[in-house]
C-alpha angles and dihedrals in degrees: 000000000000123000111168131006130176125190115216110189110196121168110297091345136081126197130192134204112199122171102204132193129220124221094246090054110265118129119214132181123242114196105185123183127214118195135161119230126216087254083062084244123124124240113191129204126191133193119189118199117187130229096249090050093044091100090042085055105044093043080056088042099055089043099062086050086052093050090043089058092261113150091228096194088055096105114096087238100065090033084068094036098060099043077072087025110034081180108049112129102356122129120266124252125225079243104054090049089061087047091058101041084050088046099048093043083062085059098251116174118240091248087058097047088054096060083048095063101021099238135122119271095246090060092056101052095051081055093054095054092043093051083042089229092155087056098040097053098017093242 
């Protein structure tokens, strides 16, 4: 089931953004490219990203604007966010990584965590399962 799309024209190429929904419940994100080859005929390309990746993947993503020179908190919707969340989607410090692991290894609670950092739970429980925390102190 769909449930967004949005259409980019850019050039030769057409991109689509479509949010999708499973049967079960789970949502996933389908970005497809059009682009027309010098034969005039289309060749399509497709990248699925799946509800529970969607955090690791923005945080990589934000990073490559950032390294391209792209100002990534620029959207209206993480300029609110982060008057409530300074840290929302900004990249993670080593530093902040060692935090975390100290923190989590004192049992703090992910809400917690999230005060901590000021990020959005979400955000810290994607960092959690990237620096393999759970794994790492059974938790």
């Amino acid at each position: 089931m769909e449930l967004f799309s949005e259409k980019v024209t850019a050039g030769k190429r057409t991109y689509f953004f479509d949010v999708k929904k499973y049967r079960e419940g789970s949502k996933y994100l389908k970005i497809f490219e059009s682009r027309l080859k010098k034969s005039q005929e289309y060749e399509h390309l497709r990248l699925m990203i799946f509800e529970e990746h969607i955090p690791a993947f923005l945080e990589a993503l934000n990073k490559a604007l950032a390294a391209m020179g792209f100002d990534v908190g620029a959207t209206t919707h993480v300029k609110e966010l982060r008057k409530s969340l300074p840290n929302a989607y900004r990249p993670w410090s080593k530093d902040d990584d060692e935090r975390l692991d100290q923190f989590y290894c004192q049992k703090k609670s992910v809400e917690e965590l999230a005060k901590i950092f000021k990020r959005n739970v979400g955000a810290i429980e994607s960092r959690i399962r990237k620096l393999e925390l759970r794994d790492k102190y059974g938790i």
